[in-house]
C-alpha positions as CSV (number, residue, x, y, z in Angstrom):
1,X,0.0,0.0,0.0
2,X,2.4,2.6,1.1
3,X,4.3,1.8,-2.5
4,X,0.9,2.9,-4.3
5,X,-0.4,5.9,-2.6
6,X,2.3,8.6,-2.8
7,X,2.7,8.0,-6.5
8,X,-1.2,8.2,-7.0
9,X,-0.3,11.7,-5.3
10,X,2.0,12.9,-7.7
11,X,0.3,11.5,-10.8
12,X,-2.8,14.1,-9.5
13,X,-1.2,16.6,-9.5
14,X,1.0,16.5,-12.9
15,X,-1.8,15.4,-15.0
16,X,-4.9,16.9,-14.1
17,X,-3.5,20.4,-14.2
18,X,-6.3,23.1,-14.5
19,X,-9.1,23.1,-17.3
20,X,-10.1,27.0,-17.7
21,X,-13.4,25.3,-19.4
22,X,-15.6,26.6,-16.4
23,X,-18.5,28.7,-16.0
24,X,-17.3,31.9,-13.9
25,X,-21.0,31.6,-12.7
26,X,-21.9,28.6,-12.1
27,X,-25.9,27.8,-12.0
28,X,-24.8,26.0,-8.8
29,X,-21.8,26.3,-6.1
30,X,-20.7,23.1,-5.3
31,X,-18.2,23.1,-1.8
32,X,-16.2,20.5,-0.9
33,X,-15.7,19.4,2.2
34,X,-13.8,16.7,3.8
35,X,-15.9,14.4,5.8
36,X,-13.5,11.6,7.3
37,X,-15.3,8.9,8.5
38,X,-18.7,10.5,9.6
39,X,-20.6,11.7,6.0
40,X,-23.9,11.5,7.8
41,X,-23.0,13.7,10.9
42,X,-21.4,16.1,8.5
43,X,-23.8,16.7,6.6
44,X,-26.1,17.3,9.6
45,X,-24.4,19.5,11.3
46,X,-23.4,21.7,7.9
47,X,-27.4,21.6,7.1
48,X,-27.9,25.6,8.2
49,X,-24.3,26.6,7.0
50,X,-25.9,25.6,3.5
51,X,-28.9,27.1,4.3
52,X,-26.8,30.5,4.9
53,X,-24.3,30.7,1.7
54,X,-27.9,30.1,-0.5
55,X,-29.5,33.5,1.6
56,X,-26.1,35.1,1.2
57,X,-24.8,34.5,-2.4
58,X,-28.4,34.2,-3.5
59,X,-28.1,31.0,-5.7
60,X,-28.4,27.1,-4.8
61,X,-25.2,25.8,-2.5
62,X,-24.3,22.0,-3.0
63,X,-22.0,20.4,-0.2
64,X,-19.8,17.7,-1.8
65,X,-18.7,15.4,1.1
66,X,-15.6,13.7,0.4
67,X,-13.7,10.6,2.6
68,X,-10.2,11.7,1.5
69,X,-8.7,15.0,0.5
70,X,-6.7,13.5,-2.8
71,X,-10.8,13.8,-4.4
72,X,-11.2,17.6,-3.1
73,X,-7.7,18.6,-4.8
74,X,-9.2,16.4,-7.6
75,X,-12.2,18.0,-8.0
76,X,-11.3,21.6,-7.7
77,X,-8.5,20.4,-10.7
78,X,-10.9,19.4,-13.1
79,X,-13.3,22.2,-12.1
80,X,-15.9,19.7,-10.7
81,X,-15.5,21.9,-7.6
82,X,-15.7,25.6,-7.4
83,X,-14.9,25.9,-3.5
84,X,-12.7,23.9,-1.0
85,X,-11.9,23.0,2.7
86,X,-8.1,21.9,2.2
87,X,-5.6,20.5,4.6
88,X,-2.7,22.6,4.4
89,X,-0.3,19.3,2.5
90,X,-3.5,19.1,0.2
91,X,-3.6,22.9,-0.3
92,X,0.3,22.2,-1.1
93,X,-0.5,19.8,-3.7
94,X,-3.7,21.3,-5.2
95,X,-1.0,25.0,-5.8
96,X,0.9,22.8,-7.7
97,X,-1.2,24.0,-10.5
98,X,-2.5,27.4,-10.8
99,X,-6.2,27.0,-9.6
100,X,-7.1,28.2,-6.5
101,X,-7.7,31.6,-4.5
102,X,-7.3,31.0,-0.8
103,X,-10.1,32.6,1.4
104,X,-10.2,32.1,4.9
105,X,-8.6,29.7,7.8
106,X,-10.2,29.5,11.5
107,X,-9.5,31.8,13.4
108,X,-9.9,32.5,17.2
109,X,-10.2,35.8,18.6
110,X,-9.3,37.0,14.8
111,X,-5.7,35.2,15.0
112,X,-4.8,32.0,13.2
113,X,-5.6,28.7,15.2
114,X,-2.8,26.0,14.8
115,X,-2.7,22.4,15.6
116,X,-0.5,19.5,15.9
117,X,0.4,16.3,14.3
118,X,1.4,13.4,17.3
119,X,2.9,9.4,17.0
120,X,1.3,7.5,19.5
121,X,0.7,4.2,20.6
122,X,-1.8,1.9,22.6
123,X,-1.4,1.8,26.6
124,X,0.2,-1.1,27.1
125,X,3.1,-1.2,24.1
126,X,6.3,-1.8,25.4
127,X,6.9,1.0,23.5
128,X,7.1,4.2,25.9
129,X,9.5,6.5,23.6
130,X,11.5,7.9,20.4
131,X,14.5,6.1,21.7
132,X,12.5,3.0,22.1
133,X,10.7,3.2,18.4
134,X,14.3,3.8,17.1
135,X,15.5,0.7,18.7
136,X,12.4,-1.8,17.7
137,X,11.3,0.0,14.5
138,X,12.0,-3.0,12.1
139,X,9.5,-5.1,15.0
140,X,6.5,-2.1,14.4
141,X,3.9,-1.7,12.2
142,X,3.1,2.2,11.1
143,X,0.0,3.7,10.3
144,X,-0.4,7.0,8.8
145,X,-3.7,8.7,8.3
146,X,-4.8,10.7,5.1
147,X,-2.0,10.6,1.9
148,X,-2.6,14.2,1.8
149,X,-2.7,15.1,5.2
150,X,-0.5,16.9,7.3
151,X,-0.7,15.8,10.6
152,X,-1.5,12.3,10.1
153,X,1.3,11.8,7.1
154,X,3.7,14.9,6.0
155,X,4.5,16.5,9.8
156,X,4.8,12.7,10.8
157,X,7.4,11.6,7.9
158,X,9.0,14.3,8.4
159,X,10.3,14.2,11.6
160,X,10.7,10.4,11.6
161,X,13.1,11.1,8.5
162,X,14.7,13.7,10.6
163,X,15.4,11.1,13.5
164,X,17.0,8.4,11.4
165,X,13.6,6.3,10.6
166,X,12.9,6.2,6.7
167,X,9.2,5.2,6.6
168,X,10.0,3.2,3.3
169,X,12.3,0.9,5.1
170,X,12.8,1.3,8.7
171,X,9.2,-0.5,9.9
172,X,7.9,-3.5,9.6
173,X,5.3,-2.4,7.4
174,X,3.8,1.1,7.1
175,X,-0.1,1.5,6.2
176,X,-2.3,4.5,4.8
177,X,-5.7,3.8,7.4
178,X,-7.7,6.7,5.1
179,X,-8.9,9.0,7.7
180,X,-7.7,10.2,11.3
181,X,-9.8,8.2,13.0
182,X,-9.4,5.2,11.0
183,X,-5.2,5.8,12.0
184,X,-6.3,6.1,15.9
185,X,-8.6,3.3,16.6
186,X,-6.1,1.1,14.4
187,X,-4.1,1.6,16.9
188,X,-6.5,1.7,20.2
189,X,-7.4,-1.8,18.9
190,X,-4.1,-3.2,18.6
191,X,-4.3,-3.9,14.9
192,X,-1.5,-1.4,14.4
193,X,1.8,-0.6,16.6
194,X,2.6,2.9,15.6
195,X,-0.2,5.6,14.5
196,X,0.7,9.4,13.0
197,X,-2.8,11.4,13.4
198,X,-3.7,15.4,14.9
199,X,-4.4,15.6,18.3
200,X,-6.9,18.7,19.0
201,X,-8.7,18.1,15.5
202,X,-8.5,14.4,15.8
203,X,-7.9,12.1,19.4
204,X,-10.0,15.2,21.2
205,X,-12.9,14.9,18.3
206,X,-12.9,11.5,19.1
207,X,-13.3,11.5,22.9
208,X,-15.7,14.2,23.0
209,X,-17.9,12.1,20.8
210,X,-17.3,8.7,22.5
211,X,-15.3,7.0,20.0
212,X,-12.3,7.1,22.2
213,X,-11.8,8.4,26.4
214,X,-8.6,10.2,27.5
215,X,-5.9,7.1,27.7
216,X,-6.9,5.0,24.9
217,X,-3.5,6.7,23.6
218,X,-0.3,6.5,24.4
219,X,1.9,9.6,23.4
220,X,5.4,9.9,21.9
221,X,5.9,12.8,20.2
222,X,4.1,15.7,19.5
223,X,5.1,18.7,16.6
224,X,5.3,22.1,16.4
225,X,2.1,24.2,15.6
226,X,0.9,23.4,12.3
227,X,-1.2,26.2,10.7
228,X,-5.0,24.8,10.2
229,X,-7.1,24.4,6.9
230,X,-7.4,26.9,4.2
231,X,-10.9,27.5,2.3
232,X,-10.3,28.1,-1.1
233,X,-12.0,29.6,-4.3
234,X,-11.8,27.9,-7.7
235,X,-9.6,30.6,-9.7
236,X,-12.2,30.5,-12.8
237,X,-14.7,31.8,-11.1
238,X,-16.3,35.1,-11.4
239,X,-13.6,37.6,-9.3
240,X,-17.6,39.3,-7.7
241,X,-18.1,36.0,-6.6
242,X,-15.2,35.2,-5.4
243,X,-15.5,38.2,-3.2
244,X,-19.0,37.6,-2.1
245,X,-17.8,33.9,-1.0
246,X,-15.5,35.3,0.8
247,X,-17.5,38.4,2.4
248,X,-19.7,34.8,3.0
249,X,-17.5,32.7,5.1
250,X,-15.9,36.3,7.1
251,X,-19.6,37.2,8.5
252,X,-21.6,34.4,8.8
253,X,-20.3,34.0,12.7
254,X,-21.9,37.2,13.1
255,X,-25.0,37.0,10.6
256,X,-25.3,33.1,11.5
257,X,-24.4,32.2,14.7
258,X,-26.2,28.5,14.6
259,X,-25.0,28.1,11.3
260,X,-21.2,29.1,12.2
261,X,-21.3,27.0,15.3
262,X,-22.8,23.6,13.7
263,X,-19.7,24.3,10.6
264,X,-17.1,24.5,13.5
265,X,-18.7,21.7,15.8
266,X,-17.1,19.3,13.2
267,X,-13.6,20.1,14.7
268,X,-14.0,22.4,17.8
269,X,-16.7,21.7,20.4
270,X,-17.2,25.6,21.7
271,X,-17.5,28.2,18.9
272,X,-16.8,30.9,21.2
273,X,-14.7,33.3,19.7
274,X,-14.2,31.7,17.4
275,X,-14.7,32.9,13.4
276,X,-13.2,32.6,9.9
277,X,-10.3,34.9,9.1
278,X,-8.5,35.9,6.0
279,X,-5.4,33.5,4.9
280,X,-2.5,33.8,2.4
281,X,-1.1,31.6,0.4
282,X,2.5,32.6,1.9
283,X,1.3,31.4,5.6
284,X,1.8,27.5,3.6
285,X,5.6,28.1,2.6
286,X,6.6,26.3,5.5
287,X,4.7,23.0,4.3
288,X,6.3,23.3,1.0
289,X,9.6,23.5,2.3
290,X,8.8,20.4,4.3
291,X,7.2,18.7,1.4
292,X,9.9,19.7,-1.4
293,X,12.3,18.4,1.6
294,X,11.2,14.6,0.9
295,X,12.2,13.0,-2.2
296,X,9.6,10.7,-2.2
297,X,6.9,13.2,-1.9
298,X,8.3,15.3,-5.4
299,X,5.2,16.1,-6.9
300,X,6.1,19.1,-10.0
301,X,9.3,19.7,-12.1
């Protein structure tokens, strides 16, 4: 598995490229969103967040609820989406190619909220830190999360490169699980030795929902901050709509409060003070640097 997915990455992104053959008004706005394992209880909770952008931008909203962020940087490609929720890797990859306008992160009282990636294992490993992963990595099985995640594949590879551990050859075997929680409960259930996932947007999700409680995990390392999604706009699209999009997502926490908290129930429990914010593309140099700095994740000449 881990042989096929990061070429399927770079393939994306070379061939798709970026048709210009879009309408720069759609007759509908079709957003993606990524919806991990839960499509159902995302699509509930974004139910008045639709409502909203249709009152706002006065034409018909379709959500587009995807299991993997590889088919949101597809779709905004091939102009099958005209707006995107991207993990800052995918954002990476999806730049690659000229198509997007970035919009707005999450923000919490109007500054950038951050995250971080974390390699953990389950209670009762005999594995209790770096120094012991080092020593028994060729024993351990490694699970990342999403190809084009950050914190549950590019943060993760990244350091373990950095410490001597090449996930091509160092483990026993190393797995994609898909999703976050796919990578954590892989883990919690002893099916996997080693799992790479985020911790606030991921293990906490988790045990506020039940999935998981505070222990199921044992931790070994956590990153540095890691700047959160970016919403972006397709590039053909009307530069008035773009704008109104935009205007969109930076007032609904004020116009829509319900609508704003159900959108940022899917990764924070407590809306409070919390809203979009305006994002650059420049704020995402650092994961290109970390990207570019891992041969195997080369993407564009």
């Amino acid at each position: 598995m881990k042989k096929l997915i990061i070429p399927f990455l770079t393939i994306l992104v070379v061939l798709l490229g970026c048709s210009s053959e879009h309408s720069k008004t759609p007759t509908i706005l079709r957003i993606g969103i990524y919806s991990g394992d839960q499509p159902i209880q995302t699509k509930e909770k974004i139910k008045d967040f639709q409502k909203y952008f249709q009152k706002e931008l006065n034409m018909p909203v379709e959500f587009v609820f995807t299991t993997d962020y590889t088919t949101l940087v597809e779709g905004i490609q091939r102009n099958k989406l005209d707006v995107v929720q991207l993990s800052p890797f995918a954002y990476v990859l999806a730049t690659k190619k000229d198509c997007l306008v970035p919009l707005v992160t999450i923000g919490m009282n109007h500054m950038r909220t951050e995250y971080h990636s974390f390699i953990f294992t389950y209670p009762s490993s005999p594995i209790n830190s770096i120094d012991d992963l080092k020593k028994h990595a060729k024993e351990l099985t490694l699970c990342f999360a999403d190809p084009a995640s950050a914190s549950g594949h590019l943060i993760p590879r990244s350091y373990l490169k950095s410490i001597g551990l090449d996930p091509e050859t160092s483990f026993k075997q190393v797995v994609f699980a898909g999703s976050h929680p796919a990578s954590m409960l892989s883990v919690k259930n002893k099916k996997i030795d080693i799992g790479c996932s985020t911790n606030e947007l991921g293990y906490q999700r988790l045990i506020v929902n039940g999935s998981l409680k505070e222990g199921d995990l044992k931790t070994l390392w956590v990153s540095d901050p890691i700047i959160n999604d970016a919403i972006c706009a397709n590039k053909n699209l009307d530069s008035k709509l773009i704008e109104k999009i935009k205007t969109a997502y930076l007032e609904v926490d004020k116009k829509d409060p319900k609508a704003f908290a159900g959108s940022i129930s899917r990764y924070y429990s407590d809306a409070t003070n919390m809203q979009f914010i305006v994002t650059y593309d420049s704020l995402y140099n650092n994961i290109r640097r970390i990207a570019e700095s891992i041969k195997e994740l080369k993407t564009v000449k």
